[in-house]
C-alpha positions as CSV (number, residue, x, y, z in Angstrom):
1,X,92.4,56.3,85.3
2,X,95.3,55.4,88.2
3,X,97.9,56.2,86.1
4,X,96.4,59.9,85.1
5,X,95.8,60.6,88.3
6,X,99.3,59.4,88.8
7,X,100.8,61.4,86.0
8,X,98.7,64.6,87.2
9,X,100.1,64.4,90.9
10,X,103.5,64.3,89.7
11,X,103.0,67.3,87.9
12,X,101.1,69.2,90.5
13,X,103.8,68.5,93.0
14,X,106.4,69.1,90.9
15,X,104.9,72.6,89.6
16,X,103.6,73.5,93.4
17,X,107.0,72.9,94.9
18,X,109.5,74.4,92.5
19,X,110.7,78.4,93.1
20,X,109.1,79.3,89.9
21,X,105.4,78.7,91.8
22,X,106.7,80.4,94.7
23,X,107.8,83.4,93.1
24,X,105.2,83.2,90.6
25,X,102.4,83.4,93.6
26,X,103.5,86.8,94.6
27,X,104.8,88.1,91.4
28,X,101.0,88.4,90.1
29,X,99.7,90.7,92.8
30,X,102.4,92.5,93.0
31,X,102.7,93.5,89.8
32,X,98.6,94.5,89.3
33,X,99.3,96.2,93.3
34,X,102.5,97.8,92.0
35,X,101.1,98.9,88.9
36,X,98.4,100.7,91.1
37,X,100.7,101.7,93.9
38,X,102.9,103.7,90.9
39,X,100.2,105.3,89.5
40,X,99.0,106.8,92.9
41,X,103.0,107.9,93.4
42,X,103.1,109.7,90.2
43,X,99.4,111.0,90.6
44,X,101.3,114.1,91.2
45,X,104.7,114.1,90.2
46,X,104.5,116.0,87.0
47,X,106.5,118.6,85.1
48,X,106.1,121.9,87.1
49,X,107.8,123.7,84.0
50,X,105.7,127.0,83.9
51,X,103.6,127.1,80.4
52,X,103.6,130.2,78.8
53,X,100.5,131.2,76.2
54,X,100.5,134.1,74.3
55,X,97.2,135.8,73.7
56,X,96.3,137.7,70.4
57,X,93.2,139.9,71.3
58,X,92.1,142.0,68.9
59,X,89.8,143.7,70.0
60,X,90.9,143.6,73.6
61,X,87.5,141.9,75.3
62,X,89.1,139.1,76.8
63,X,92.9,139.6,78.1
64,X,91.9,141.4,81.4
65,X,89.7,138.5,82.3
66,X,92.2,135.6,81.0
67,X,95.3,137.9,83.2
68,X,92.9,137.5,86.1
69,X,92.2,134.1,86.0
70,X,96.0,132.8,85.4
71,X,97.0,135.0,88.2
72,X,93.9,133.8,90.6
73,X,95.2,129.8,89.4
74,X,98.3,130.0,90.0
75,X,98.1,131.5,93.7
76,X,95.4,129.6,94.3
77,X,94.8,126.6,92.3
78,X,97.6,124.8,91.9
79,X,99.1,124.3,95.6
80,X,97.8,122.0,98.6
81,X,98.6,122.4,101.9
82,X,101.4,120.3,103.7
83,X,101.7,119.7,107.3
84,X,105.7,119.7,108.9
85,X,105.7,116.4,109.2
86,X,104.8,115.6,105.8
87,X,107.0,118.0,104.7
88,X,110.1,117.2,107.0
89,X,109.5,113.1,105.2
90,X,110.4,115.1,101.8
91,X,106.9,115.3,100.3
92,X,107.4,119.0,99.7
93,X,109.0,118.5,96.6
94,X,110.7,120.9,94.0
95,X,108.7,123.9,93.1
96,X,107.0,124.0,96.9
97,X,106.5,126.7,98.9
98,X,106.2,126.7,103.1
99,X,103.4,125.5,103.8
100,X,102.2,124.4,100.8
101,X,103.4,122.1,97.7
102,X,102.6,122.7,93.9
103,X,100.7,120.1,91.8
104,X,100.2,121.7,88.7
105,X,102.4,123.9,86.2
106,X,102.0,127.4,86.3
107,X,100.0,129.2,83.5
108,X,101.9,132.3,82.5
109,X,100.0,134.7,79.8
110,X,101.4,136.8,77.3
111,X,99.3,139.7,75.3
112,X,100.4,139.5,72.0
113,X,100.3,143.1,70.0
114,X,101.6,142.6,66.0
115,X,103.8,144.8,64.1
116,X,103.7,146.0,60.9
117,X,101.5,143.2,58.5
118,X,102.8,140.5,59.7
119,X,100.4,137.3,60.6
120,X,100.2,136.6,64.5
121,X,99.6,133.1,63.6
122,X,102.8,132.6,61.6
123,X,105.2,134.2,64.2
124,X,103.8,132.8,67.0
125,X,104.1,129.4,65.3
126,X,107.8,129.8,64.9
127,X,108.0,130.5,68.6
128,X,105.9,128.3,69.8
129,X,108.6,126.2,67.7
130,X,111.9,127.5,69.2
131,X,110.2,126.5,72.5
132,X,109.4,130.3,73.6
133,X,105.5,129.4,74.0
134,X,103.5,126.0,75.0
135,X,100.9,126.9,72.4
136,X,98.8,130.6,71.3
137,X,95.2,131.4,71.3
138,X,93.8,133.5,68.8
139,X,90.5,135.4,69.7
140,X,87.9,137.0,67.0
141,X,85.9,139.8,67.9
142,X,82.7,137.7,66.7
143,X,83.1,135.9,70.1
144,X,80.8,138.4,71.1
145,X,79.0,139.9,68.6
146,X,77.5,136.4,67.6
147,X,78.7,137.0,64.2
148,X,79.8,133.9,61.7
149,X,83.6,133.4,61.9
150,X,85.7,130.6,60.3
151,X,87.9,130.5,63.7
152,X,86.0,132.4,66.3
153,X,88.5,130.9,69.0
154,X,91.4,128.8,68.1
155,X,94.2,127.5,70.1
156,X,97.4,126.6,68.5
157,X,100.1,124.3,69.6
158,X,102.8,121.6,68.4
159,X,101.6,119.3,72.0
160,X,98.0,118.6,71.7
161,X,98.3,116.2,74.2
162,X,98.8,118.8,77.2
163,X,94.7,119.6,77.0
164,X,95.3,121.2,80.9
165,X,95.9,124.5,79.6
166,X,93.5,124.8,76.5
167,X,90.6,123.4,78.8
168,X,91.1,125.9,81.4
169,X,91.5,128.5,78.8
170,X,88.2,127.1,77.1
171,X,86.5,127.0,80.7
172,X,87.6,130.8,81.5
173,X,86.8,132.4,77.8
174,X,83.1,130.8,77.7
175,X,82.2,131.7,81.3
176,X,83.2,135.0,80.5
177,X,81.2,135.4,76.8
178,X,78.3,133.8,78.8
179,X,78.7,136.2,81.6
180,X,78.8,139.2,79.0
181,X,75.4,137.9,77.3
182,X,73.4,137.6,80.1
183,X,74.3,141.5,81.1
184,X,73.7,142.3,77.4
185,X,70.3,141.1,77.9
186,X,69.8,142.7,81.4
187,X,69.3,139.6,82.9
188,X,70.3,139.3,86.8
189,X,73.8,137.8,87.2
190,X,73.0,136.1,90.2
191,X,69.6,134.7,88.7
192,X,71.2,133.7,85.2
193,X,73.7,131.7,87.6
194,X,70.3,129.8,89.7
195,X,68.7,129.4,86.1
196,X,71.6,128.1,84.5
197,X,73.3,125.9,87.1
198,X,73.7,122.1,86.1
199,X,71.5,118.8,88.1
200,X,73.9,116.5,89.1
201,X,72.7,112.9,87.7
202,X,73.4,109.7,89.9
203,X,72.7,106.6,88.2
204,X,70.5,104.0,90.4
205,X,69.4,100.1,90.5
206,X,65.7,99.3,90.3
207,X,63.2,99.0,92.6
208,X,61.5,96.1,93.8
209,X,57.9,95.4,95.1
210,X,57.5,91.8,97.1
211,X,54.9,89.6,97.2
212,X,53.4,91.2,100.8
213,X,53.1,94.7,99.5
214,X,56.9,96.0,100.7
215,X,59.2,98.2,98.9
216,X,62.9,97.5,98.6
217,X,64.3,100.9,97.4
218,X,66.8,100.9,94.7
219,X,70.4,101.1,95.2
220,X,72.9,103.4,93.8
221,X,75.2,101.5,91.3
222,X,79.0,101.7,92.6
223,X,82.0,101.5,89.8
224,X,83.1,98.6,91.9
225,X,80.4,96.5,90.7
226,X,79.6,97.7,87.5
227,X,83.0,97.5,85.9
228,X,85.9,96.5,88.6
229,X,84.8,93.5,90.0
230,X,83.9,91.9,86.1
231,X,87.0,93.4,84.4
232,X,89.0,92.0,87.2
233,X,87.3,88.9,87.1
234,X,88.3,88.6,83.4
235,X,92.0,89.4,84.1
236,X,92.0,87.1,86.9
237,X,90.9,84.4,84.6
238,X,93.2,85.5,81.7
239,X,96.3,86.0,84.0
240,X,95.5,82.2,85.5
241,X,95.4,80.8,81.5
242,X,98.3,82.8,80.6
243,X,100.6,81.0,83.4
244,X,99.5,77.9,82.2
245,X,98.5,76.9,78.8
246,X,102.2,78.5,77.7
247,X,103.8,76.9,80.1
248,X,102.2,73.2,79.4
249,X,103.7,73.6,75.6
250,X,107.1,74.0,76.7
251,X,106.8,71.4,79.3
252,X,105.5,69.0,76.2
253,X,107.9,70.4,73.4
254,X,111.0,70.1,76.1
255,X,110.2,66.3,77.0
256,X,109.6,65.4,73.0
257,X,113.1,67.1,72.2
258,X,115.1,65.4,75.4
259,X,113.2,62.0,73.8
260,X,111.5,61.9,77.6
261,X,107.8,60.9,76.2
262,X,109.1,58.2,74.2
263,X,109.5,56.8,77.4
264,X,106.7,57.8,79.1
265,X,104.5,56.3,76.6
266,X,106.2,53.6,77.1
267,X,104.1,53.0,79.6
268,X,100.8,54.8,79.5
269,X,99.4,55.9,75.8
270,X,99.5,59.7,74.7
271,X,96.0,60.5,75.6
272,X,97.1,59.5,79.4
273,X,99.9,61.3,79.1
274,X,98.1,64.7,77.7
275,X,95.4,64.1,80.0
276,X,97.8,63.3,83.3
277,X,99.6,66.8,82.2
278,X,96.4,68.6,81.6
279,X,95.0,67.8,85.0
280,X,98.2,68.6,86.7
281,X,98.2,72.3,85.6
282,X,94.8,72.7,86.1
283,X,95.3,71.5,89.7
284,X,97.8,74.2,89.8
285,X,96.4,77.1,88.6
286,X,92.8,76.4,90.7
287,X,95.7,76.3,93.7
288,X,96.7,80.1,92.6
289,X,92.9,80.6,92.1
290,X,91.7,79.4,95.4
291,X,94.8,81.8,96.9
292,X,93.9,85.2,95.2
293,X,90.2,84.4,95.8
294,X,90.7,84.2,99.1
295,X,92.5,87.3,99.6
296,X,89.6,88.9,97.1
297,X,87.4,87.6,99.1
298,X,89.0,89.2,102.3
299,X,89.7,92.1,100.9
300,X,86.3,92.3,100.0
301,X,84.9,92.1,103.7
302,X,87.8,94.2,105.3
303,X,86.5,97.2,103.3
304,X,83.2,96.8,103.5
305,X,82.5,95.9,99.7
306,X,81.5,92.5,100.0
307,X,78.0,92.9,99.3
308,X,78.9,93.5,95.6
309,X,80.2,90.3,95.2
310,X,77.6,87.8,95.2
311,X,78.5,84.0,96.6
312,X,77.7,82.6,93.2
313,X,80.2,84.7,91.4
314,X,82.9,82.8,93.4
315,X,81.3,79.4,91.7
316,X,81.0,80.7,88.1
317,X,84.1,81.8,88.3
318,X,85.6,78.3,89.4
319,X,83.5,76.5,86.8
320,X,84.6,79.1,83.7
321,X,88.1,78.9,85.0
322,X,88.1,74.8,84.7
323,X,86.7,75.2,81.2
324,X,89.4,77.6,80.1
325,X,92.2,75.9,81.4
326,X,91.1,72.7,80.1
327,X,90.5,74.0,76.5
328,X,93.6,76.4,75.9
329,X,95.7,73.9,77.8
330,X,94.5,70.8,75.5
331,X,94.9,72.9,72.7
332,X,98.4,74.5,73.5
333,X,99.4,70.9,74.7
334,X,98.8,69.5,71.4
335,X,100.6,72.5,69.8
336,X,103.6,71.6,71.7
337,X,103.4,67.5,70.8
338,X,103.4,68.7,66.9
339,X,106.3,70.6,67.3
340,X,109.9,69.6,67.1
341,X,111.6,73.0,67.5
342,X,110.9,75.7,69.7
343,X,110.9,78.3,66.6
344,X,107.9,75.7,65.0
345,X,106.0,75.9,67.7
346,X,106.2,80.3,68.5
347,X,104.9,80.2,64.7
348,X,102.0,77.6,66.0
349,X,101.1,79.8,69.1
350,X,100.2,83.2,67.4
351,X,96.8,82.0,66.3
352,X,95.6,80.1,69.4
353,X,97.2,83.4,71.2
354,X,94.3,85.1,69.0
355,X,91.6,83.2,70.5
356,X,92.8,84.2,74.4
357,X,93.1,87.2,73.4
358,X,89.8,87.8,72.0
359,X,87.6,88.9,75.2
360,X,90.4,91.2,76.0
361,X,89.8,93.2,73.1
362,X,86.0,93.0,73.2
363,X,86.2,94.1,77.4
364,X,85.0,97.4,77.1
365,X,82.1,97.3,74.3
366,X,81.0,94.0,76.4
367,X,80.9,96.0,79.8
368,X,79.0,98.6,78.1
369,X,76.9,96.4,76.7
370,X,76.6,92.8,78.5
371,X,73.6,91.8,76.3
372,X,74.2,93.4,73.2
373,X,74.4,91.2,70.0
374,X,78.3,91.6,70.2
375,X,78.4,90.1,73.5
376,X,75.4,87.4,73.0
377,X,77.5,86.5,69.5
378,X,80.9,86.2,71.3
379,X,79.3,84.0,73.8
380,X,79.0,81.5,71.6
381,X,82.7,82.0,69.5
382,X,83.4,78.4,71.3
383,X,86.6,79.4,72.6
384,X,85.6,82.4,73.9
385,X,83.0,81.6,76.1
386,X,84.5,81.1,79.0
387,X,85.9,84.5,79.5
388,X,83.2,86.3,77.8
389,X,80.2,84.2,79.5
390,X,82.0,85.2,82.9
391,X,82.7,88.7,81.7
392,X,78.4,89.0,80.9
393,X,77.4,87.3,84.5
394,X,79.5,89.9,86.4
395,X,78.5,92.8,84.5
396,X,75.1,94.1,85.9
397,X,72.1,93.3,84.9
398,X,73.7,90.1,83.8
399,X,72.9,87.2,80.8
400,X,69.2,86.1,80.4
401,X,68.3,83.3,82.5
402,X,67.8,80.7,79.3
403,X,72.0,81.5,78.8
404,X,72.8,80.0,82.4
405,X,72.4,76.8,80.8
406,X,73.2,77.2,77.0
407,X,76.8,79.0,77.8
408,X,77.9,76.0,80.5
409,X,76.8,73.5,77.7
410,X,78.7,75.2,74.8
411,X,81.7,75.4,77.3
412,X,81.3,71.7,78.2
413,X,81.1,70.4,74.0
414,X,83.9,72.7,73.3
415,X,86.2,71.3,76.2
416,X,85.0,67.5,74.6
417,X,85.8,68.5,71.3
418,X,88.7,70.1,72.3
419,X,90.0,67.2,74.3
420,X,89.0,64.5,71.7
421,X,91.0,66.5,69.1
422,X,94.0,67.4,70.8
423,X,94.5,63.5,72.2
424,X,94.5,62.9,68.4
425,X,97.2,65.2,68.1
426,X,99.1,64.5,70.7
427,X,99.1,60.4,69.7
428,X,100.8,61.4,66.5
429,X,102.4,64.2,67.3
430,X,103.9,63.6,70.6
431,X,106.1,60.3,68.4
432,X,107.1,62.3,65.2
433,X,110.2,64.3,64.4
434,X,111.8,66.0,62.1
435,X,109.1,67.8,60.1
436,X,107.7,71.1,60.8
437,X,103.5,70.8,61.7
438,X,101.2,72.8,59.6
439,X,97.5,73.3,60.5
440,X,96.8,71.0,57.5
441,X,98.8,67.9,58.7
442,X,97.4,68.7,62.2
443,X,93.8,68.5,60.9
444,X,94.8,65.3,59.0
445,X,96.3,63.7,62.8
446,X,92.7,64.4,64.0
447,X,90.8,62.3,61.8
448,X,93.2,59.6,61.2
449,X,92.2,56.3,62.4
């Protein structure tokens, strides 16, 4: 046991004081903060290009309304106020006004009137083609009459993907033919609008009732912990297993090709070796845990939020993240022994990539539904369970209680398994050269004698 816990030091100091640890322990947050910092800087840099629509009414209902509307937007509802000092830093930017700044492209409308037989649809399909017209909205006089119509209100573009201007024109059209029905009926405008006006819905906890007869109100649920705090969780963990179950497979592939583990195992045998390594870079990456859950944790109490993360999160987290690293890196550590060639062992990593990436695809229908039989099944995809198990306790109302045992266990035989397979692997594998490793000859090395 000495001469792991010799072999894992080594490596720990080595990885801790290199550049590469140094640069990796900012490079993390600042990407994820820089992502988020450049999202909020181009919240409202967008094209200001002004987007003309062309309107083909008939029967001449609707174009008054839709000219009012456009003309009340674009005076009104597209600008925000700006102060001189923000203005005089340069946040009044193209397409700003004194006073004020633009946000969003002007709508400008055009009342379309045919000639002769042709089809408004086919010549304003060729302009909106040429570039003349964003898109064209073609309105039947059923809109109002209620009768059946194939395309009672149709809008027609070559970007779909701008959906700014056909929901506003959606919005304005249908509280207008609303507006129209409710006078056709002589209902009261201003009583039609108290009828008809929406509840908002907040979504709650649950209340409690203790054992002495007092009430503990219900909480309302906060998106920061219903889905940030376990999808962040998850790509905490991820981002932790991604920095070092790669990185142990080139460490082991780079000493077998320089002929350096001939000599180490020299010395100690290969499951010493894999073990020593293993311990190492999971000494490492619970250094970069115990780092960024610190500043979580921080974080958490500077802005008030720390009451949505629970002490115990902070544990399971450590415990899932010792499982991880110690399955994916066993299992990309043996990859790397098997491998002679750099090119053998990319072709080796694609399925094990598969597994890690597994809970990242499954996130969402997970969050929605922590307790579903997709969640419960993935659980126990061996693994998996780490990141999913974590994913499930995080995600409110959580696993059932029976799991908080059964999920640590499957983690724990997977890691063994994992371990005893790998060092099988690696006792082989770490000697060879010369021929390329397929999953059958690796399956062979783990139950040789």
């Amino acid at each position: 046991m000495n001469k792991v816990l010799a072999i894992a030091r080594a490596e720990f100091v080595q990885a801790v004081m290199s550049k590469a640890f140094i640069i990796g322990l900012f490079i993390m947050p600042l990407f994820m903060g820089g992502g988020i910092a450049f999202q909020k800087a181009m919240e409202n840099r967008v094209d200001l290009t002004p987007r003309k629509l062309a309107v083909y009414d008939p029967a001449g209902e609707l174009w008054e309304t839709l000219e009012a509307a456009a003309k009340a937007r674009n005076e009104f509802g597209i600008w925000e106020p700006v102060d001189e000092e923000s203005a005089a830093e340069g946040d009044a930017d193209i397409g700003s006004e004194p006073g004020r700044k633009q946000l969003r492209p002007e709508f400008v409308l055009e009342r379309f009137t045919p000639t002769g037989d042709e089809r408004p649809d086919v010549v304003l399909s060729d302009r909106v083609r040429d570039n003349d017209l964003q898109g064209f909205a073609l309105l039947d006089p059923s809109i109002f009459s209620g009768e059946e119509s194939e395309r009672p209100f149709a809008y027609h573009t070559d970007e779909p993907t701008f959906t700014e201007l056909p929901k506003w024109l959606e919005k304005v059209v249908n509280q207008e033919v609303r507006s129209r029905r409710f006078r056709d009926a002589n209902m009261d405008q201003e009583l039609a609008a108290a009828l008809s006006k929406e509840v908002t819905l907040t979504t709650w906890g649950l209340t409690e009732a203790a054992d002495d007869g007092t009430i503990k109100d219900a909480e309302k649920e906060n998106d920061v912990q219903t889905f940030l705090i376990p999808f962040g969780s998850l790509m905490l963990l991820f981002m932790l297993v991604m920095t070092t179950a790669p990185q142990l497979m080139n460490q082991v592939l780079e000493e077998k090709m320089q002929r350096i583990s001939e000599v180490l195992v020299s010395s100690v045998t290969p499951f010493q070796l894999m073990l020593g390594k293993l311990l190492g870079s999971v000494a490492v990456s619970s250094t970069l845990a115990a780092i960024y859950l610190g500043g979580v944790a921080f974080s958490a109490h500077h802005f008030g939020v720390s009451h949505f993360i629970p002490l115990s999160a902070y544990g399971w987290f450590i415990l899932m993240m010792v499982f991880a690293l110690l399955m994916y890196g066993s299992l990309f550590g043996a990859l790397g022994s098997a491998c002679s060639e750099l090119r053998d062992a990319q072709s080796l990593m694609a399925p094990a990539m598969i597994m890690i990436m597994i809970p990242i695809f499954a996130v969402t229908s997970i969050i929605e539904s922590p307790n579903g039989s997709l969640a419960t099944a993935l659980t126990y995809f061996p693994t998996a369970t780490p990141m999913i198990f974590l994913l499930r306790l995080l995600a409110p109302p959580g696993p059932p209680a029976w799991e908080l045992l059964t999920a640590p266990l499957m983690c724990l035989a997977t890691t063994v398994v994992l371990l005893w397979a790998s060092g099988k692997i690696f006792r082989v594998g770490v000697l060879s050269q010369g021929q390329a490793p397929t999953f059958g000859k690796l399956l062979g090395w783990v139950f040789s004698k």
